[in-house]
mmCIF file of the N, C-alpha and C atoms, coordinates in Angstrom:
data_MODEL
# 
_entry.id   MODEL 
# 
loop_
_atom_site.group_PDB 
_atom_site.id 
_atom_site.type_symbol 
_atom_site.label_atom_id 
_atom_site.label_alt_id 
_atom_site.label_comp_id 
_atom_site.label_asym_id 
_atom_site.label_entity_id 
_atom_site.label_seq_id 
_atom_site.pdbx_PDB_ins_code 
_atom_site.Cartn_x 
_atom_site.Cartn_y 
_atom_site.Cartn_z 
_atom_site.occupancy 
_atom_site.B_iso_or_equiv 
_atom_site.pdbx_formal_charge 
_atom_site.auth_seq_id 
_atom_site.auth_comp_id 
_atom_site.auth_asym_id 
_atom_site.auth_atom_id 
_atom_site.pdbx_PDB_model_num 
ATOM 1   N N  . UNK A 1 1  ? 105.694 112.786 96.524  1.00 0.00 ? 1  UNK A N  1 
ATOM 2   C CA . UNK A 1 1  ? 105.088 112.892 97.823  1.00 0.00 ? 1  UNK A CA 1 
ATOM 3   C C  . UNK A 1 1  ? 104.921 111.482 98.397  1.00 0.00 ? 1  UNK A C  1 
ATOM 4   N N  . UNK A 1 2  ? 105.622 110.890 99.720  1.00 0.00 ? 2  UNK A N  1 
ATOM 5   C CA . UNK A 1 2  ? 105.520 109.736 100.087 1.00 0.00 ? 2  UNK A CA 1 
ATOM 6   C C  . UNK A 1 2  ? 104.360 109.564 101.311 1.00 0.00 ? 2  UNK A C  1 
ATOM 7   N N  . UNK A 1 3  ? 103.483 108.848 101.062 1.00 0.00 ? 3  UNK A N  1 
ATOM 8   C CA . UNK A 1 3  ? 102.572 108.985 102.376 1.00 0.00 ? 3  UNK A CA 1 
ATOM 9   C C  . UNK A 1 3  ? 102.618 107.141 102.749 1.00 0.00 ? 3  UNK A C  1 
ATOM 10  N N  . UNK A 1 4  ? 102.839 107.224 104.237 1.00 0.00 ? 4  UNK A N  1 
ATOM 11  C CA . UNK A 1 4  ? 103.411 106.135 104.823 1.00 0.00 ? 4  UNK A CA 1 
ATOM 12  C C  . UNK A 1 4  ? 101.408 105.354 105.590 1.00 0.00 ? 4  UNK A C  1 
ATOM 13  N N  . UNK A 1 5  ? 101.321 104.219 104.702 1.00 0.00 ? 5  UNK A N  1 
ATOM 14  C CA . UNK A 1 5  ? 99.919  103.401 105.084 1.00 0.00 ? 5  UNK A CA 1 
ATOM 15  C C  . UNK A 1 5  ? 99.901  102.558 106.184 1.00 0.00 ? 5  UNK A C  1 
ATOM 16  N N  . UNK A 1 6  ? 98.847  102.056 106.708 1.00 0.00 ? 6  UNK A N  1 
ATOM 17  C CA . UNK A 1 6  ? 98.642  100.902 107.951 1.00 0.00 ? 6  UNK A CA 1 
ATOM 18  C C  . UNK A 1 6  ? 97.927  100.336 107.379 1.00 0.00 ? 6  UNK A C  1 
ATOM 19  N N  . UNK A 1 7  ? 97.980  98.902  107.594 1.00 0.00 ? 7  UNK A N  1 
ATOM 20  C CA . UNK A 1 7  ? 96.291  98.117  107.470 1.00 0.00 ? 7  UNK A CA 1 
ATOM 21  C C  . UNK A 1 7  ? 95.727  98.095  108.188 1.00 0.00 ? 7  UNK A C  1 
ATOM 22  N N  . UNK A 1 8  ? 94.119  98.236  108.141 1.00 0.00 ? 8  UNK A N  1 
ATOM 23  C CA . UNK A 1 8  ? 93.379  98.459  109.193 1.00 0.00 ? 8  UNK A CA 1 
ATOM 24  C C  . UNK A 1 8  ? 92.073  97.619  108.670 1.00 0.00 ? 8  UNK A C  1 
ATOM 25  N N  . UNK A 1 9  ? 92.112  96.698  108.033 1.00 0.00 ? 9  UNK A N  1 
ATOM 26  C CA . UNK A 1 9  ? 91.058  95.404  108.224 1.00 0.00 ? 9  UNK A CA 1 
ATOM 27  C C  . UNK A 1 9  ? 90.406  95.340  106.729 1.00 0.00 ? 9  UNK A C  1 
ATOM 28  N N  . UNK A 1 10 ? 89.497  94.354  107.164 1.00 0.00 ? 10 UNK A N  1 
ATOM 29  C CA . UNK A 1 10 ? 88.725  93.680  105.708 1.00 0.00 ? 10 UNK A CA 1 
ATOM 30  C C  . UNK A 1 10 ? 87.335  94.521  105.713 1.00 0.00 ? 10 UNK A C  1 
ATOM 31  N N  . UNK A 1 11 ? 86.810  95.208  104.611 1.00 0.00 ? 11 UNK A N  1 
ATOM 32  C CA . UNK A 1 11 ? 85.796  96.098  104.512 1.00 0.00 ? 11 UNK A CA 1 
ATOM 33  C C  . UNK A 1 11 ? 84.261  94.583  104.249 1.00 0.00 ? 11 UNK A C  1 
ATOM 34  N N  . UNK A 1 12 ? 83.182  95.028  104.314 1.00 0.00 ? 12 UNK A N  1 
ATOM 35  C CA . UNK A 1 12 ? 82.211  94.620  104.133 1.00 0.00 ? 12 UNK A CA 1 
ATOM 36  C C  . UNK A 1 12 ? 81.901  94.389  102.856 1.00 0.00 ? 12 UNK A C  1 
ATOM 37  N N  . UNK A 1 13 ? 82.849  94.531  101.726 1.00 0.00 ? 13 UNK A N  1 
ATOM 38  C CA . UNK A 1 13 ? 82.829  94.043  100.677 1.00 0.00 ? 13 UNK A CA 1 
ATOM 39  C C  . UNK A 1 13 ? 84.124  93.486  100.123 1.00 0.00 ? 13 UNK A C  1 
ATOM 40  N N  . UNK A 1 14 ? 84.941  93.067  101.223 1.00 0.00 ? 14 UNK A N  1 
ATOM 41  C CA . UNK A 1 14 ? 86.638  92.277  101.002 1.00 0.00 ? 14 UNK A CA 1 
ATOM 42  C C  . UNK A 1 14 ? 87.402  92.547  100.461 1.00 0.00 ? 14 UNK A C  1 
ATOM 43  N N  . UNK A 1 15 ? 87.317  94.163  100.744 1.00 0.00 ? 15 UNK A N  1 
ATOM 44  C CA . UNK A 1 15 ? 88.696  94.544  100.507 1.00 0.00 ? 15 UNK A CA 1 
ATOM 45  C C  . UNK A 1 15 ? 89.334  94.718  101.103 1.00 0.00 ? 15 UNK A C  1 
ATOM 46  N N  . UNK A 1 16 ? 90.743  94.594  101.222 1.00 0.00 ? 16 UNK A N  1 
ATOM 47  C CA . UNK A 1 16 ? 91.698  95.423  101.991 1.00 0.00 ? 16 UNK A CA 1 
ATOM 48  C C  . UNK A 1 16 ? 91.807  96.722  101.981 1.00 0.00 ? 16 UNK A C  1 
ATOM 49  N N  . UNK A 1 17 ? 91.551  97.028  103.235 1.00 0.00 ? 17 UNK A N  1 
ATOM 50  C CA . UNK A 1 17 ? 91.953  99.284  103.379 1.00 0.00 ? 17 UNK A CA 1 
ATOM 51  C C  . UNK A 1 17 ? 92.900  99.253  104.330 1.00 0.00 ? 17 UNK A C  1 
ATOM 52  N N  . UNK A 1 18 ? 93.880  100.148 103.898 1.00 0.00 ? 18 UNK A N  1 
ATOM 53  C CA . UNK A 1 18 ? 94.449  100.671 104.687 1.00 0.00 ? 18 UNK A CA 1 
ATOM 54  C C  . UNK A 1 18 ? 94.983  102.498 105.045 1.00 0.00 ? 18 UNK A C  1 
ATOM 55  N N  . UNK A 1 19 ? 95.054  102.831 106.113 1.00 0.00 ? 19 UNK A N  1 
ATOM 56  C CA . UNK A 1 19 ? 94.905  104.086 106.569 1.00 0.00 ? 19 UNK A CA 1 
ATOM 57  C C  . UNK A 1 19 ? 96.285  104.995 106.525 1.00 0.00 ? 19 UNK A C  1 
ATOM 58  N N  . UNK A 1 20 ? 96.004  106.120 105.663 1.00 0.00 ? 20 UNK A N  1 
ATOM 59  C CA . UNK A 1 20 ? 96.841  107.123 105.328 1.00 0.00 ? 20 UNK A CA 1 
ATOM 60  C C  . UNK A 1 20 ? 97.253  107.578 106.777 1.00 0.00 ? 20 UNK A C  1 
ATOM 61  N N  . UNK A 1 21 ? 98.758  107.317 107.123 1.00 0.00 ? 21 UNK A N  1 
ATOM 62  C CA . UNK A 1 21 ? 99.039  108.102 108.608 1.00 0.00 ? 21 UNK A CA 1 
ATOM 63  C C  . UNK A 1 21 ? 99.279  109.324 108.983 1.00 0.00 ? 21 UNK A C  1 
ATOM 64  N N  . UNK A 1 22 ? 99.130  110.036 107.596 1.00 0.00 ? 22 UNK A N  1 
ATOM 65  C CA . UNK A 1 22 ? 99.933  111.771 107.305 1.00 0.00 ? 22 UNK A CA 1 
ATOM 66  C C  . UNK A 1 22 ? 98.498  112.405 106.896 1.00 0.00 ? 22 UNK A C  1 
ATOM 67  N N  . UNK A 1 23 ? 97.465  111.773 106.562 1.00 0.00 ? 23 UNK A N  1 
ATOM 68  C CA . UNK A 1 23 ? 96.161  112.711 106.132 1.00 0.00 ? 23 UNK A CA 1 
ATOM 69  C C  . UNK A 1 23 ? 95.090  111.691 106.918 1.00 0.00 ? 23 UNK A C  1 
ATOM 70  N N  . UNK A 1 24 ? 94.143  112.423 106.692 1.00 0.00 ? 24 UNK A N  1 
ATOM 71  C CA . UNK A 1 24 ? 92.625  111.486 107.286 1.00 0.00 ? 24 UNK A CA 1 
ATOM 72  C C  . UNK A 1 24 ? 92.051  110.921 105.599 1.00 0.00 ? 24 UNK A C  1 
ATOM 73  N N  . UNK A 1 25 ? 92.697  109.946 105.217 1.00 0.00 ? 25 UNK A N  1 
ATOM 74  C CA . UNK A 1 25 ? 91.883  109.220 104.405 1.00 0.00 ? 25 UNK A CA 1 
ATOM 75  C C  . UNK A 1 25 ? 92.358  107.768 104.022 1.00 0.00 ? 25 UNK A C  1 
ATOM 76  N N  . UNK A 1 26 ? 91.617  106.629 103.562 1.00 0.00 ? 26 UNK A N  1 
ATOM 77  C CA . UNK A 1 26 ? 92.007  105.206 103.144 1.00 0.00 ? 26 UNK A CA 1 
ATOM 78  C C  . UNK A 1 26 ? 91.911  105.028 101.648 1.00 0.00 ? 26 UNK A C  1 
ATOM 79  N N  . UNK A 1 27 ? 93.162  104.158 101.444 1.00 0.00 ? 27 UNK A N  1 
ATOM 80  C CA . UNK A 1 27 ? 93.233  103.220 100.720 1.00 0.00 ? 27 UNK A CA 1 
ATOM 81  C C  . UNK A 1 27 ? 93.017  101.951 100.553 1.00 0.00 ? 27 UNK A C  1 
ATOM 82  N N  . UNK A 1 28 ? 92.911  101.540 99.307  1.00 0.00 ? 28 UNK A N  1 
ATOM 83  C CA . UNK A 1 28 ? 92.638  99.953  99.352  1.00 0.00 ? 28 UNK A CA 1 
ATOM 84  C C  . UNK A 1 28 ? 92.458  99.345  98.110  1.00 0.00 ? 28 UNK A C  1 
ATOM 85  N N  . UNK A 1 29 ? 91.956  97.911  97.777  1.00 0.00 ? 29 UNK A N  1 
ATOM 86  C CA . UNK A 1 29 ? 91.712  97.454  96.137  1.00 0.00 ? 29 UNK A CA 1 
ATOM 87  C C  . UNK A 1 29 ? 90.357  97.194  96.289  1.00 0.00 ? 29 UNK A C  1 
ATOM 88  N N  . UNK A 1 30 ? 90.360  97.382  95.111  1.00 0.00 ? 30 UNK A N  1 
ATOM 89  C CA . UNK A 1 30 ? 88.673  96.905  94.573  1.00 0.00 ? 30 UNK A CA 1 
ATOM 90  C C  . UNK A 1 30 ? 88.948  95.376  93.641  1.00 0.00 ? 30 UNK A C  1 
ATOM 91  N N  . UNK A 1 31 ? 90.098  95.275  93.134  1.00 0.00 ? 31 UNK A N  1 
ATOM 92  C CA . UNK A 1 31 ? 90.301  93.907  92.302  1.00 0.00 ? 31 UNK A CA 1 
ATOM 93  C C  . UNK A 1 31 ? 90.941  92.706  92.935  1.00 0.00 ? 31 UNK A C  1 
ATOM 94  N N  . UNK A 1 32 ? 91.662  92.946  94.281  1.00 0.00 ? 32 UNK A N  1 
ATOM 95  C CA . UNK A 1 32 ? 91.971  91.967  94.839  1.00 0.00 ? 32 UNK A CA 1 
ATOM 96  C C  . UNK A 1 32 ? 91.453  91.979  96.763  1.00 0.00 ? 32 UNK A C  1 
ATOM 97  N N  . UNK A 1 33 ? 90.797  90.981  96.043  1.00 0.00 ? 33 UNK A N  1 
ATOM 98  C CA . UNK A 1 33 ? 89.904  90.854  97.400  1.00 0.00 ? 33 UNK A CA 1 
ATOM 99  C C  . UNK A 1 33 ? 90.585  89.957  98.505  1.00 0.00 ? 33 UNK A C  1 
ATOM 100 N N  . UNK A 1 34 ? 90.232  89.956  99.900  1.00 0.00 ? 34 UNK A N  1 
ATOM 101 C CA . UNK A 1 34 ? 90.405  89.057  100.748 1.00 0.00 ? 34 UNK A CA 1 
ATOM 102 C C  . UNK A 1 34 ? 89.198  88.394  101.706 1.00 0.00 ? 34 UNK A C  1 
ATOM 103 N N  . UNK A 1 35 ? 89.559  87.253  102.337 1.00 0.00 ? 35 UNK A N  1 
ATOM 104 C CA . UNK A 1 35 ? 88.271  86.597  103.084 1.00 0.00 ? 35 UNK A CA 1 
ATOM 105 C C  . UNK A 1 35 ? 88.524  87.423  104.542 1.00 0.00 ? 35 UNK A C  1 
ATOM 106 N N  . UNK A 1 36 ? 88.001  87.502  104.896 1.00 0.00 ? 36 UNK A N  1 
ATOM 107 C CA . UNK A 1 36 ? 87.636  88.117  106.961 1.00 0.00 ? 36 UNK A CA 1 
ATOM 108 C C  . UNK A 1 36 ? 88.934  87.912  107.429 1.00 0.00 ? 36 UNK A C  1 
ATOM 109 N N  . UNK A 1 37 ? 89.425  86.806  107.296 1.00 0.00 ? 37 UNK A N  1 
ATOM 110 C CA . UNK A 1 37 ? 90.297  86.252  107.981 1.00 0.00 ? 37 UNK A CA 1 
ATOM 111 C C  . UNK A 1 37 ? 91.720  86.252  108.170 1.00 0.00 ? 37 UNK A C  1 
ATOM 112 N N  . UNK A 1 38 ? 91.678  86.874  106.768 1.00 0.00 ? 38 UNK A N  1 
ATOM 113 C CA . UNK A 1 38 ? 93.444  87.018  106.268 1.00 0.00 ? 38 UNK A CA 1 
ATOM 114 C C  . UNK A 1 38 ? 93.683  88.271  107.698 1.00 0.00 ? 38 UNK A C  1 
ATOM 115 N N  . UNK A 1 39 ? 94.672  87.296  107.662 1.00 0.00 ? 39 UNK A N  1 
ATOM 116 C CA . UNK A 1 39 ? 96.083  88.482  108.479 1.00 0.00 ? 39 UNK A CA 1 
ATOM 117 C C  . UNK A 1 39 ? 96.752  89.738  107.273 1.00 0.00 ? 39 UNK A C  1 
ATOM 118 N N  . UNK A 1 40 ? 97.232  90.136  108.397 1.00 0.00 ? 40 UNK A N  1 
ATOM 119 C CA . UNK A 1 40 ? 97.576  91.877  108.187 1.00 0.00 ? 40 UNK A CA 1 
ATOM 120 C C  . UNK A 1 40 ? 98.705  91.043  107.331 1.00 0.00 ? 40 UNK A C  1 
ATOM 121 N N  . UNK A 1 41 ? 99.894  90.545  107.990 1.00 0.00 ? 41 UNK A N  1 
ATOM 122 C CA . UNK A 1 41 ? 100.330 89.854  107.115 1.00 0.00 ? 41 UNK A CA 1 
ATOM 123 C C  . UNK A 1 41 ? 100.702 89.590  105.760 1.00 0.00 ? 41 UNK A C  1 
ATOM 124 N N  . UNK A 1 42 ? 99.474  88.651  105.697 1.00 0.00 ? 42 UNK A N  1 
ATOM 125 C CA . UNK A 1 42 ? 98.983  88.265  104.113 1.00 0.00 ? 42 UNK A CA 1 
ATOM 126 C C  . UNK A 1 42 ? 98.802  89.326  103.599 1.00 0.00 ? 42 UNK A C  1 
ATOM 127 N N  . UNK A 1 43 ? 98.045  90.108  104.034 1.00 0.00 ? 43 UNK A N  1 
ATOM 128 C CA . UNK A 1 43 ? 97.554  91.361  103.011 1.00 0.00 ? 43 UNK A CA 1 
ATOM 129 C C  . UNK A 1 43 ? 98.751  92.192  102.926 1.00 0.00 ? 43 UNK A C  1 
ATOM 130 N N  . UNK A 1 44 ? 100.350 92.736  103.896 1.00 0.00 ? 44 UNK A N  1 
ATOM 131 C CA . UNK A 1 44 ? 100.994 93.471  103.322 1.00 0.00 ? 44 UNK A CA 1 
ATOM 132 C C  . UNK A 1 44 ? 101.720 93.016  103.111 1.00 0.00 ? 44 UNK A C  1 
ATOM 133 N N  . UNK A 1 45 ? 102.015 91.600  103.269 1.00 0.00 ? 45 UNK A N  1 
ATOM 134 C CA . UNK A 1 45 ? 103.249 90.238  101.911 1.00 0.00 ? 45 UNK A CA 1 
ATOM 135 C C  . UNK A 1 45 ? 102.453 91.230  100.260 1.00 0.00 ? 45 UNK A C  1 
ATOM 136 N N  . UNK A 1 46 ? 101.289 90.848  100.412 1.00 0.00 ? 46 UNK A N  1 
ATOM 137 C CA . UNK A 1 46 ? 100.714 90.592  98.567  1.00 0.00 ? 46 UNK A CA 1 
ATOM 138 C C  . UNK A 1 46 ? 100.953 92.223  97.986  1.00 0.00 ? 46 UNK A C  1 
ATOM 139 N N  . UNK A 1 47 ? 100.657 93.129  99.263  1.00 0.00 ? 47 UNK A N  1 
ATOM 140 C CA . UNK A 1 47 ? 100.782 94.884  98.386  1.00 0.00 ? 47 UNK A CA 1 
ATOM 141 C C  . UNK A 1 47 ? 102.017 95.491  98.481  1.00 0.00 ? 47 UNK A C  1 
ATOM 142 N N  . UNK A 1 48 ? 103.071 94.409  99.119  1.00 0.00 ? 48 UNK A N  1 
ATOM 143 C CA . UNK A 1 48 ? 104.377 95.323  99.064  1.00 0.00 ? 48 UNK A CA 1 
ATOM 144 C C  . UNK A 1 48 ? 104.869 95.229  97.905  1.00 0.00 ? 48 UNK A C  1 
ATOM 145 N N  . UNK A 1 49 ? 104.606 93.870  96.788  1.00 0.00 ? 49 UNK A N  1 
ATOM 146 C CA . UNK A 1 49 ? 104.256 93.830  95.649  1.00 0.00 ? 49 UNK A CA 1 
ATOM 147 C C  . UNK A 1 49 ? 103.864 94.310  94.365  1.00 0.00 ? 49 UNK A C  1 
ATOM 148 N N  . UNK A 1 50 ? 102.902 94.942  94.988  1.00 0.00 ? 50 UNK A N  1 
ATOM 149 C CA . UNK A 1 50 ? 101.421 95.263  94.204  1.00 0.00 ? 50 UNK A CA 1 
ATOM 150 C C  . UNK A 1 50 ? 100.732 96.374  94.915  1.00 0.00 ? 50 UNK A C  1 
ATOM 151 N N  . UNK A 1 51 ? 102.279 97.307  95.219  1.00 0.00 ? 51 UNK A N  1 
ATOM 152 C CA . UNK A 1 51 ? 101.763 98.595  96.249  1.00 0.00 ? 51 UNK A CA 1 
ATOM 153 C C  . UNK A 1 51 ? 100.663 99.665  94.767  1.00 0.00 ? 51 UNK A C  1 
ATOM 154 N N  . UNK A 1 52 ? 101.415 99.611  93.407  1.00 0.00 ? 52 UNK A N  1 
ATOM 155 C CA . UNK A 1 52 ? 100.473 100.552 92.680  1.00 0.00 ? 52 UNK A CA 1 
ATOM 156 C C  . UNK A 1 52 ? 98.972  99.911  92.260  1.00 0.00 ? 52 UNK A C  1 
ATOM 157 N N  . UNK A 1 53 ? 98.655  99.139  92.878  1.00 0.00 ? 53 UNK A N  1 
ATOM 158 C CA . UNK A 1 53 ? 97.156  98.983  92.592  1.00 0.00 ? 53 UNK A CA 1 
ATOM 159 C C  . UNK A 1 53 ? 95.934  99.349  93.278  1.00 0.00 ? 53 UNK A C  1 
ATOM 160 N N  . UNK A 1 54 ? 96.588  99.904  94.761  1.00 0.00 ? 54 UNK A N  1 
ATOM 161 C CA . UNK A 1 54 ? 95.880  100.736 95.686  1.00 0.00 ? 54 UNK A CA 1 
ATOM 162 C C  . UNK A 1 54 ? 95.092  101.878 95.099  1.00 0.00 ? 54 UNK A C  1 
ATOM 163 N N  . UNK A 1 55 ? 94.019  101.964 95.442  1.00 0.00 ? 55 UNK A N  1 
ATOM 164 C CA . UNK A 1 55 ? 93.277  103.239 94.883  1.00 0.00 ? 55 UNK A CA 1 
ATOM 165 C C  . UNK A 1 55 ? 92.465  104.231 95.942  1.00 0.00 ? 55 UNK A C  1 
ATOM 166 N N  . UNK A 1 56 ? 92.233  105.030 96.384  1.00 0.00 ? 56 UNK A N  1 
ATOM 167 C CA . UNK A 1 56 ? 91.536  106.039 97.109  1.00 0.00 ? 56 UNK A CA 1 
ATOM 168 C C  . UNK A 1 56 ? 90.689  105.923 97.286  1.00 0.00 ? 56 UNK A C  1 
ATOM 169 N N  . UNK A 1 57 ? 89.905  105.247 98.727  1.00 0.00 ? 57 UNK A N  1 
ATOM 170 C CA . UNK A 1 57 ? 88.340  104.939 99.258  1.00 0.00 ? 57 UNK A CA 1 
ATOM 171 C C  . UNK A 1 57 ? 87.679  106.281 99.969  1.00 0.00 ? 57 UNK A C  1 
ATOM 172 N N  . UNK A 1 58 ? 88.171  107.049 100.326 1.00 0.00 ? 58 UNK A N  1 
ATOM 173 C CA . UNK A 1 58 ? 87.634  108.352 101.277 1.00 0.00 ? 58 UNK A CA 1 
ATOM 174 C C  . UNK A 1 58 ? 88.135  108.407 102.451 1.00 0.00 ? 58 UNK A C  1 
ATOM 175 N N  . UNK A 1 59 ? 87.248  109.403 103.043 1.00 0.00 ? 59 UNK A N  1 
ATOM 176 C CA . UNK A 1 59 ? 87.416  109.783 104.727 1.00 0.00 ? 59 UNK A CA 1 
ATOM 177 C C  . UNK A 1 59 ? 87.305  108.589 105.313 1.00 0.00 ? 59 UNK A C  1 
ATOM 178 N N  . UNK A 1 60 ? 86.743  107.411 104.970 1.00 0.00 ? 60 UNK A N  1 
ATOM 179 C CA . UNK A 1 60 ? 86.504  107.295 106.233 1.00 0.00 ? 60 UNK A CA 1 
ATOM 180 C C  . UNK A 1 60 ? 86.176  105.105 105.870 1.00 0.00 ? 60 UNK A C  1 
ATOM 181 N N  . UNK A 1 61 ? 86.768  104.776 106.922 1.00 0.00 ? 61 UNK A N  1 
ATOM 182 C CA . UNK A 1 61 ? 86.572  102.952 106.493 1.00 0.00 ? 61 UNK A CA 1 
ATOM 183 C C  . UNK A 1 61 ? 84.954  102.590 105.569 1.00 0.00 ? 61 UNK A C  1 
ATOM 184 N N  . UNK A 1 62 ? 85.397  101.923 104.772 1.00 0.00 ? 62 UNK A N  1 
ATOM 185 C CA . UNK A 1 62 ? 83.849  100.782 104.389 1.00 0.00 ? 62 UNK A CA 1 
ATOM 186 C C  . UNK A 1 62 ? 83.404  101.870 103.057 1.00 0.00 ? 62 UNK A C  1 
ATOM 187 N N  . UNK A 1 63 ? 84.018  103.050 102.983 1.00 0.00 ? 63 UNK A N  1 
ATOM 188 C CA . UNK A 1 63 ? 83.240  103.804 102.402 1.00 0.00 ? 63 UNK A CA 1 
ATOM 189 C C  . UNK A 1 63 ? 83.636  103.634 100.446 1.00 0.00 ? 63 UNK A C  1 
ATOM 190 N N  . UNK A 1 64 ? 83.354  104.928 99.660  1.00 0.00 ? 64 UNK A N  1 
ATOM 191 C CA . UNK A 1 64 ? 83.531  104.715 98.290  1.00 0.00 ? 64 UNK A CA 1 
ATOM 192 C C  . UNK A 1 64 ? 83.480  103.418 97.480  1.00 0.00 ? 64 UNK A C  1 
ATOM 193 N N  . UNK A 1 65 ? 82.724  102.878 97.035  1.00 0.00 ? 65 UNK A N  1 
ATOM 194 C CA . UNK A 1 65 ? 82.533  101.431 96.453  1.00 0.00 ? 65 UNK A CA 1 
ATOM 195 C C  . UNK A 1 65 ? 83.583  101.027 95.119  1.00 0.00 ? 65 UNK A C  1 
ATOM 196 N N  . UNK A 1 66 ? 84.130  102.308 94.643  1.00 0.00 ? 66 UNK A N  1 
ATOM 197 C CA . UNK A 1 66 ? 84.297  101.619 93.289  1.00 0.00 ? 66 UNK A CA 1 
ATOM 198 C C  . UNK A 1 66 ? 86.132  102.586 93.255  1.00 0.00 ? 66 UNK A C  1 
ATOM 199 N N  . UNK A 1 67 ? 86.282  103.265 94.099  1.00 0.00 ? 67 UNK A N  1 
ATOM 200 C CA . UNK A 1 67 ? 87.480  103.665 94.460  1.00 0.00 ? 67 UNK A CA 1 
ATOM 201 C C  . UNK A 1 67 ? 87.894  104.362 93.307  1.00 0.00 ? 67 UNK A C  1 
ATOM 202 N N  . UNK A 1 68 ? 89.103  105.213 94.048  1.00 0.00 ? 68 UNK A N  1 
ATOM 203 C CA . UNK A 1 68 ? 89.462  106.220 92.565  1.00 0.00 ? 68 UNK A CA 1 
ATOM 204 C C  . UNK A 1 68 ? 90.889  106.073 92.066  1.00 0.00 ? 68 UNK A C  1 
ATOM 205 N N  . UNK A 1 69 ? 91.412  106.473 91.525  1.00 0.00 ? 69 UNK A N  1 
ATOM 206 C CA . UNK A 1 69 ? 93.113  106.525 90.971  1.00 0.00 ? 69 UNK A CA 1 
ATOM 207 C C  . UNK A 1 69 ? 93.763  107.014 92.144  1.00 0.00 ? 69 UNK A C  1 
ATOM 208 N N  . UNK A 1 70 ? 94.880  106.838 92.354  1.00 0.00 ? 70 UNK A N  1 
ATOM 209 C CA . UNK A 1 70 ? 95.926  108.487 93.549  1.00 0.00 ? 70 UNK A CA 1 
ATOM 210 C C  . UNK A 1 70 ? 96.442  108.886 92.591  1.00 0.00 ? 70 UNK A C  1 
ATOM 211 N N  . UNK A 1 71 ? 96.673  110.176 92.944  1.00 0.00 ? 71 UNK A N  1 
ATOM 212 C CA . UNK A 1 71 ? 97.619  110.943 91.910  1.00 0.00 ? 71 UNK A CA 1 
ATOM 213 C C  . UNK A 1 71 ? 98.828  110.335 91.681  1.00 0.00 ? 71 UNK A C  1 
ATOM 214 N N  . UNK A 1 72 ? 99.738  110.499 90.538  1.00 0.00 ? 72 UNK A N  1 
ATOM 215 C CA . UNK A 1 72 ? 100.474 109.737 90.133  1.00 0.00 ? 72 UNK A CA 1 
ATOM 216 C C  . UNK A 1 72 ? 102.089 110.141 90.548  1.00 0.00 ? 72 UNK A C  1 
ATOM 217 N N  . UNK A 1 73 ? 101.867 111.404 91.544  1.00 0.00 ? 73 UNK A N  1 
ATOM 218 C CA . UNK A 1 73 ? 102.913 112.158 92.315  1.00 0.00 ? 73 UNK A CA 1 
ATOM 219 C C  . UNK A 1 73 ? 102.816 111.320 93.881  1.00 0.00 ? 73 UNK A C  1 
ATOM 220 N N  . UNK A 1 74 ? 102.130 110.340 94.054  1.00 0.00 ? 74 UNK A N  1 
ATOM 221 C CA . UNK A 1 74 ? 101.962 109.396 95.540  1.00 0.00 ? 74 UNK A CA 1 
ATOM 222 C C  . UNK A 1 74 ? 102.590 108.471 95.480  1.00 0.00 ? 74 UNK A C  1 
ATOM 223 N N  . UNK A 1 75 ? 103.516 108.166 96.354  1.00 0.00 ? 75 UNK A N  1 
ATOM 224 C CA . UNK A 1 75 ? 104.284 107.200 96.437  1.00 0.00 ? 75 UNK A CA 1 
ATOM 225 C C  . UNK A 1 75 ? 103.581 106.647 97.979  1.00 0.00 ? 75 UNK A C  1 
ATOM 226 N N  . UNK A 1 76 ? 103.297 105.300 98.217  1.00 0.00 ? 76 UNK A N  1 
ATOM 227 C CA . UNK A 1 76 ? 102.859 104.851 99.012  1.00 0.00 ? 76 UNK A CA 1 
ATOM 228 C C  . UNK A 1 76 ? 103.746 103.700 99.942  1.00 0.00 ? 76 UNK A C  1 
ATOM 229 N N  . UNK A 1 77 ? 104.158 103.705 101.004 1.00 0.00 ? 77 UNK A N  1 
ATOM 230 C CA . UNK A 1 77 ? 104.771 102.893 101.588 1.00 0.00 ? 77 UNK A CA 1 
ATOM 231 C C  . UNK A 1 77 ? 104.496 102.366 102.916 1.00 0.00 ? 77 UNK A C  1 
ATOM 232 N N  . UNK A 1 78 ? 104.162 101.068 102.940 1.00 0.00 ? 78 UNK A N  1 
ATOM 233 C CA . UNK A 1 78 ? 103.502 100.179 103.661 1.00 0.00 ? 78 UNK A CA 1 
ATOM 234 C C  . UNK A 1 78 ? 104.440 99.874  105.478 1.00 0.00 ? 78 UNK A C  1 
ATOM 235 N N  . UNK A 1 79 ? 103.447 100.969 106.395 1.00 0.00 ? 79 UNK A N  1 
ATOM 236 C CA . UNK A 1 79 ? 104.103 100.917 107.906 1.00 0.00 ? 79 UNK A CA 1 
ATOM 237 C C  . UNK A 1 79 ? 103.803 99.035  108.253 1.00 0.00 ? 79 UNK A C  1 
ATOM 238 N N  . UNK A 1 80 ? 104.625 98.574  108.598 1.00 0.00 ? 80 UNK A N  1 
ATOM 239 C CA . UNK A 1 80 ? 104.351 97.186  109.228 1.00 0.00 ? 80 UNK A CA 1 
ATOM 240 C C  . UNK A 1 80 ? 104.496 97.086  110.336 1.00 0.00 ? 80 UNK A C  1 
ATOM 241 N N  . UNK A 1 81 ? 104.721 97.962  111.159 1.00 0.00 ? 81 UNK A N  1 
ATOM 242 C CA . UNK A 1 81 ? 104.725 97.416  112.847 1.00 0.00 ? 81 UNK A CA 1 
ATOM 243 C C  . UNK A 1 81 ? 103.318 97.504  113.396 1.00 0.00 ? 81 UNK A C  1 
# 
């Protein structure tokens, strides 16, 4: 199952999330953090990489603190425009 992501900013605890475009929910890391400032950029140079370290924050931005696994049937691929 391929679900196609956006970045959509730095959370209040520096992570990168970005937004599932096929369901209502975000992704993001809990182990690699960023400062306010980083560009979209920077952040989808480092996860096109290091796309399986993304983990499942919820409905909705800022939310779930400690994030969960995705199922291991998710293939995730990073929209850049």
């Amino acid at each position: 199952m391929i679900r196609n992501i956006k970045f959509k900013g730095i959370d209040s605890w520096n992570r990168p999330v970005y937004k599932v475009l096929e369901m209502n929910y975000y992704v993001g890391s809990v182990n690699k953090l960023f400062d306010y400032s980083a560009s979209k950029k920077e952040v989808d140079d480092y996860f096109k990489d290091n796309i399986n370290t993304l983990v499942y924050f919820g409905h909705s931005f800022d939310c779930e603190p400690n994030g969960s696994p995705l199922k291991s049937e998710i293939k995730l691929i990073i929209n850049c425009d």
